[in-house]
C-alpha positions as CSV (number, residue, x, y, z in Angstrom):
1,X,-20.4,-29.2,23.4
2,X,-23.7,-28.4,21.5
3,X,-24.5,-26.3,19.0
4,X,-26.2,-23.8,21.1
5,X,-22.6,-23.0,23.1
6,X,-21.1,-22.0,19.6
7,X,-23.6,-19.7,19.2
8,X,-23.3,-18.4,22.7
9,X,-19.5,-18.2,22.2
10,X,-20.6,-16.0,18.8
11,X,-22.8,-13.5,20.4
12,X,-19.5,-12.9,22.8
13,X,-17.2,-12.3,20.1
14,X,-19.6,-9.9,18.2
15,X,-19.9,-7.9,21.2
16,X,-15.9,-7.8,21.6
17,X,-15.7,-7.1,17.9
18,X,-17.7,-4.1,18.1
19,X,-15.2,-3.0,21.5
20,X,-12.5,-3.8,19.0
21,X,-13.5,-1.6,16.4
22,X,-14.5,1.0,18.6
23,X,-11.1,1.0,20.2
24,X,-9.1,0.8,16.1
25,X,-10.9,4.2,15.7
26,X,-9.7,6.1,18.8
27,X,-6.2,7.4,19.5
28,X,-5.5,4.2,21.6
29,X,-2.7,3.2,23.5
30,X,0.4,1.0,22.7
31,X,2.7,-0.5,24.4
32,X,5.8,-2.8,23.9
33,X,5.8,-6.4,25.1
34,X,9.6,-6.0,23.8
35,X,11.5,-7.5,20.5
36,X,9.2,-5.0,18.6
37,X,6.1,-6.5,20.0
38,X,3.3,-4.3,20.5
39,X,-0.3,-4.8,22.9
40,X,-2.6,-2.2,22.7
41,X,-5.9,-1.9,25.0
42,X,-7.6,-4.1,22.4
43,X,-5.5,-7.0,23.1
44,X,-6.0,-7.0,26.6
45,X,-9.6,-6.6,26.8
46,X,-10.7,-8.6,24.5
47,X,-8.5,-11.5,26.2
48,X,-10.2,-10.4,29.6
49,X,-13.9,-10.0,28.2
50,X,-13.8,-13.7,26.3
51,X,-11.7,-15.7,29.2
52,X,-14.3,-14.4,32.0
53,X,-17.8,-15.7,29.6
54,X,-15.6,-18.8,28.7
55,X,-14.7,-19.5,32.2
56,X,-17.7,-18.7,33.7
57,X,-19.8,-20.7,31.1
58,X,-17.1,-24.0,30.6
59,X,-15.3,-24.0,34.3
60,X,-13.8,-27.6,33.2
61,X,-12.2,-25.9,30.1
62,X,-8.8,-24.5,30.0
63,X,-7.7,-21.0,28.3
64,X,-4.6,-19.9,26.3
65,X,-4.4,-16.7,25.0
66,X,-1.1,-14.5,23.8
67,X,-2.2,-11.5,26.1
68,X,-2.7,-13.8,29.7
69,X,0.3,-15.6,31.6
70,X,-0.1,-19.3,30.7
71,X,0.2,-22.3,33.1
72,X,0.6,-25.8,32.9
73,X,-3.5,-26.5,33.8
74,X,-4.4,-26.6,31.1
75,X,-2.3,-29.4,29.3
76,X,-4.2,-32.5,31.1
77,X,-7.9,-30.4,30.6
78,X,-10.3,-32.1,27.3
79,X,-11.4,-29.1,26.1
80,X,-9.0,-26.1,26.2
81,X,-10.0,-22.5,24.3
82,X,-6.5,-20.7,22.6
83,X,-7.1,-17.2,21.8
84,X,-5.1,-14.2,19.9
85,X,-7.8,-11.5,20.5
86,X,-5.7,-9.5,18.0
87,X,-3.9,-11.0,15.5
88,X,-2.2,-8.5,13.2
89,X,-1.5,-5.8,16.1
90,X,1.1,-4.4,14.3
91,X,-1.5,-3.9,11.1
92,X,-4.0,-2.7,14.0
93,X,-1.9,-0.2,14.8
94,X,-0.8,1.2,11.2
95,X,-4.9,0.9,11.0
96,X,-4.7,-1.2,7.8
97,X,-7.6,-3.7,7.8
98,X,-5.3,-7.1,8.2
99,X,-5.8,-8.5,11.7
100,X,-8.4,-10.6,13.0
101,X,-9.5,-12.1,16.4
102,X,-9.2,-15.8,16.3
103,X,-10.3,-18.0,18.8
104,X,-9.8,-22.0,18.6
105,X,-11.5,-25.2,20.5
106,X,-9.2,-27.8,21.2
107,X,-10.4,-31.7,22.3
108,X,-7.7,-33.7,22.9
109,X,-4.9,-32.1,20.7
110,X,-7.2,-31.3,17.8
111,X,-8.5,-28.1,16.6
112,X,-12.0,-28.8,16.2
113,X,-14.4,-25.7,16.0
114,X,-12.7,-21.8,15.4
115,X,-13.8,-18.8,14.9
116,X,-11.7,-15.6,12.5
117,X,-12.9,-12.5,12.9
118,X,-12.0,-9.1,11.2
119,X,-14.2,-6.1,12.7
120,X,-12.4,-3.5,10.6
121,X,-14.2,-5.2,7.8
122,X,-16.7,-7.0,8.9
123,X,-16.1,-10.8,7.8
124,X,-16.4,-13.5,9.9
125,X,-15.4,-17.4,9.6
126,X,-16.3,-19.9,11.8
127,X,-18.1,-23.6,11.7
128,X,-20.7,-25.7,13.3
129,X,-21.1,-28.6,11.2
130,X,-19.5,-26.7,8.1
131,X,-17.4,-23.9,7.9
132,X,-19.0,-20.6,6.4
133,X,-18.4,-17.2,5.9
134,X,-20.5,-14.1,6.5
135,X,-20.4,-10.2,6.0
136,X,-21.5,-8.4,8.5
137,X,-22.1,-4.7,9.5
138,X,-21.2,-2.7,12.5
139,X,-22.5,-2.6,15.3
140,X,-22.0,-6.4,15.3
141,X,-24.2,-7.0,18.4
142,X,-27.4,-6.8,17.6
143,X,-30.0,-9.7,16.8
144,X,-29.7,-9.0,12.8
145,X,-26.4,-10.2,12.6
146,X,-26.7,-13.2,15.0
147,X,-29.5,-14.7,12.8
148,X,-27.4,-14.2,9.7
149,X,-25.1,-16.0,11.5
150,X,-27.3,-18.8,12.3
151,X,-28.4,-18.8,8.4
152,X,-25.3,-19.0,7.3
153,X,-23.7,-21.8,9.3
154,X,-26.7,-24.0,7.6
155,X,-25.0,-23.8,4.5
156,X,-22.5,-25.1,2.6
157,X,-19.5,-23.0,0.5
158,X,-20.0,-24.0,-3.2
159,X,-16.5,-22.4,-4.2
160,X,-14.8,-25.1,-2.2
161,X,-15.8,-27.7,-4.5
162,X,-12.9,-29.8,-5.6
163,X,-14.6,-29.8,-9.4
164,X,-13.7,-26.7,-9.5
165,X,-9.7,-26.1,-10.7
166,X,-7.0,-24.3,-9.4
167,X,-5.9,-21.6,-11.9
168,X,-2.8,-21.3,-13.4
169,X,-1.3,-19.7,-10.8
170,X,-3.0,-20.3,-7.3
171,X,-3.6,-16.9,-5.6
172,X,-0.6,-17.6,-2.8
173,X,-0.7,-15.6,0.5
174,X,2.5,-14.7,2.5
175,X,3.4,-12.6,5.2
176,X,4.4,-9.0,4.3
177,X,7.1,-9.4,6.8
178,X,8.1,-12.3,5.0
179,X,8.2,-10.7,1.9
180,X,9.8,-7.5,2.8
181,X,12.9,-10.0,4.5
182,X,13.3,-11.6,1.0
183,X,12.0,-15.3,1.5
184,X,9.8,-15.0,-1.1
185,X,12.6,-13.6,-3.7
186,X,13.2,-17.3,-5.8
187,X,12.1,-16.3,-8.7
188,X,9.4,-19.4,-9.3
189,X,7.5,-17.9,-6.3
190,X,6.4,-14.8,-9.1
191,X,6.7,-17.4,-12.0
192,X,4.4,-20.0,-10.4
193,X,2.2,-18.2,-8.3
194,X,0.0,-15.3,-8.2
195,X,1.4,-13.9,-4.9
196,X,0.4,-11.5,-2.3
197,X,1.1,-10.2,0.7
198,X,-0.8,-9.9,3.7
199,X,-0.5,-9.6,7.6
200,X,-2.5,-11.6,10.5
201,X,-1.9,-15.1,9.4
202,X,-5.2,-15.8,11.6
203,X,-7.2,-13.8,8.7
204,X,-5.1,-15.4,5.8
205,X,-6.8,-19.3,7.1
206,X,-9.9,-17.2,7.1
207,X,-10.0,-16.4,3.4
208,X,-8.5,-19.6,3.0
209,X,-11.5,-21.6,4.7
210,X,-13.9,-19.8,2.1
211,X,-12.1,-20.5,-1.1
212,X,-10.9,-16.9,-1.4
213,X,-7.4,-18.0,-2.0
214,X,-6.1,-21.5,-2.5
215,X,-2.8,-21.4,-0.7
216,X,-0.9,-20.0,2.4
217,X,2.6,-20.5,2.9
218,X,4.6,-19.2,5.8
219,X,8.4,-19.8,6.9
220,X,8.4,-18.8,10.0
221,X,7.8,-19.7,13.6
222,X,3.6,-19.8,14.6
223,X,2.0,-19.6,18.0
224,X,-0.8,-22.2,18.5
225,X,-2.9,-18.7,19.5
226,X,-2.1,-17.1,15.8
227,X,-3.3,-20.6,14.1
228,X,-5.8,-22.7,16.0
229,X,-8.6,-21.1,15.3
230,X,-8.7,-21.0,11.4
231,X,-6.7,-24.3,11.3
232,X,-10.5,-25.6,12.8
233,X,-12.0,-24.2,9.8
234,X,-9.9,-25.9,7.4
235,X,-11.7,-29.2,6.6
236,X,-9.7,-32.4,5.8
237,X,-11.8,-33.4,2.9
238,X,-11.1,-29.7,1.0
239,X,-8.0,-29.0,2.5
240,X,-4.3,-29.6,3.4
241,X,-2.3,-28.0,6.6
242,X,0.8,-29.2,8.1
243,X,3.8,-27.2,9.8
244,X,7.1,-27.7,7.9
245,X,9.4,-28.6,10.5
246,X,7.0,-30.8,12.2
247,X,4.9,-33.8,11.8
248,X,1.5,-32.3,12.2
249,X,-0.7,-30.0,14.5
250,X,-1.2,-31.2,17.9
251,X,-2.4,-28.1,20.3
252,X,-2.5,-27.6,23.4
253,X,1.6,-28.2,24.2
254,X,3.9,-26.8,26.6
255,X,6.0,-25.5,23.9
256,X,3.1,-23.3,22.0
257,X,5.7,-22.9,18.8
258,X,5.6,-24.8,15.0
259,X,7.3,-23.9,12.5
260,X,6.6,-22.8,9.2
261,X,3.0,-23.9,7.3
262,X,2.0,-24.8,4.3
263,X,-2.2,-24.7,3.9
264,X,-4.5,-24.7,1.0
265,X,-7.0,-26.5,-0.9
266,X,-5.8,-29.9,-1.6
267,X,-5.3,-29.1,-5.5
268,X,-2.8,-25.8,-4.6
269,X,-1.0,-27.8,-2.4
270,X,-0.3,-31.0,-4.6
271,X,0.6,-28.2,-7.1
272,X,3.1,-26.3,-4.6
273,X,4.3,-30.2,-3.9
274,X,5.2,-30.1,-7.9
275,X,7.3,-27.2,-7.9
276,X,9.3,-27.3,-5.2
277,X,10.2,-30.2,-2.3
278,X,8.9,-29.6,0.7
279,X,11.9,-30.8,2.4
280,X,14.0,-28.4,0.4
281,X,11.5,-25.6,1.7
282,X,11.8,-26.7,4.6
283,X,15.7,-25.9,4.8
284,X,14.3,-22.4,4.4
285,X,12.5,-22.3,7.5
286,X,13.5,-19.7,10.5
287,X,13.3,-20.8,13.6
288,X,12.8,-17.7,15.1
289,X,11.8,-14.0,14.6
């Protein structure tokens, strides 16, 4: 893989980003995969639109994404691509701004080049040699937004440098279905933490990866499609991520499912380590939805 295949594989998902956004401002449709699971036209063409350029341009590569059946091809291929072309539907359909497309590069088990994006509001995370973060403006196709792309993957994020302390309370991110359930209701979750709620847990390791927050904890079961891309954004040197019932990430599996995470910058997470065991949150864990 060179450098100039990432920033083919951008120009792709600027296009489907501005098919997304087109789409999240029309009366679309919606249907139910079942078990309160809703696909809209979104889903499915941006799954069709990015596995025909990535098949067409890596034919050695394999694919998983949520919205396409999977097969076991993939699991003896180098270099597979896992892909949630909308993570968040349920937010895309409430049209709140909290999903993101995330698309992942696996080598081997490991998650080494992603891309988050958000078209409702234009930020976009993704990596070449670092990981950076840009703002962009609709319509995302256009030359403009690729060069500040190409800019911006030359430099580095000051606000992940480890100088710099966690504050009191680390800005903590959960899922709002997770909140609204109660998991979050100990009481030195509010004491310890500045806590919020958000959906897409694709967009949360986007924020994440450029120091917006400084810690994401979830208790629930994760996809290899909702993580895989902003788990590649999350270097090892600024950074912590591990499932909780589970010894670490390895993608590309038959069984696509972890459970629970725990990911933030390395200070947030020694400090979560201090106030709780992480064995004794992970007795908290669900195993399923």
């Amino acid at each position: 893989m060179e450098e100039k295949d990432f920033q083919e594989v951008w120009r792709w998902v600027l296009s489907v980003g501005d098919s997304i956004l087109s789409i999240y401002k029309s009366d679309f449709q919606i249907r139910d995969k079942g078990g309160n699971d809703p696909v809209t036209e979104a889903d499915l063409f941006a799954s069709e639109f990015l596995f025909e350029r990535i098949s067409s341009r890596f034919p050695n590569h394999g694919f998983l994404s949520e919205e396409k059946t999977d097969t076991n091809r993939r699991l003896d291929k180098e270099w597979v691509w896992i892909l949630d072309p909308i993570d968040g539907t349920r937010e895309f359909v409430k049209k709140n701004d909290q999903f993101a497309l995330s698309l992942g590069l696996v080598r081997n088990g490991e998650a080494v080049w992603g891309v988050v994006f958000n078209p409702a509001t234009g930020e976009f995370f993704s990596k070449i040699r670092n990981t950076f973060f840009a703002k962009l403006q609709p319509p995302f196709s256009t030359e403009e937004n690729f060069r500040t792309l190409v800019v911006e993957s030359g430099s580095v994020l000051h606000q992940l440098e480890e100088s710099k302390p966690v504050p009191n309370k680390p800005v903590l991110l959960v899922s709002l279905s997770e909140m609204k359930e109660g998991l979050f209701s100990d009481s030195f979750w509010q004491e310890d933490f500045e806590i919020r709620s958000m959906g897409s847990i694709a967009y949360k390791l986007g924020l994440l990866s450029a120091g917006f927050i400084d810690l994401i904890v979830s208790l629930k079961p994760k996809n290899e499609w909702d993580i895989c891309g902003g788990i590649a954004l999350l270097d090892e040197e600024n950074f912590t991520s591990f499932p909780l019932k589970d010894k670490g990430y390895l993608f590309n599996q038959s069984n696509t499912l972890s459970y629970g995470l725990v990911a933030g910058k390395k200070t947030a997470v020694q400090y979560l380590e201090s106030k709780i065991d992480i064995h004794q949150l992970s007795l908290k864990v669900k195993e399923r939805w």
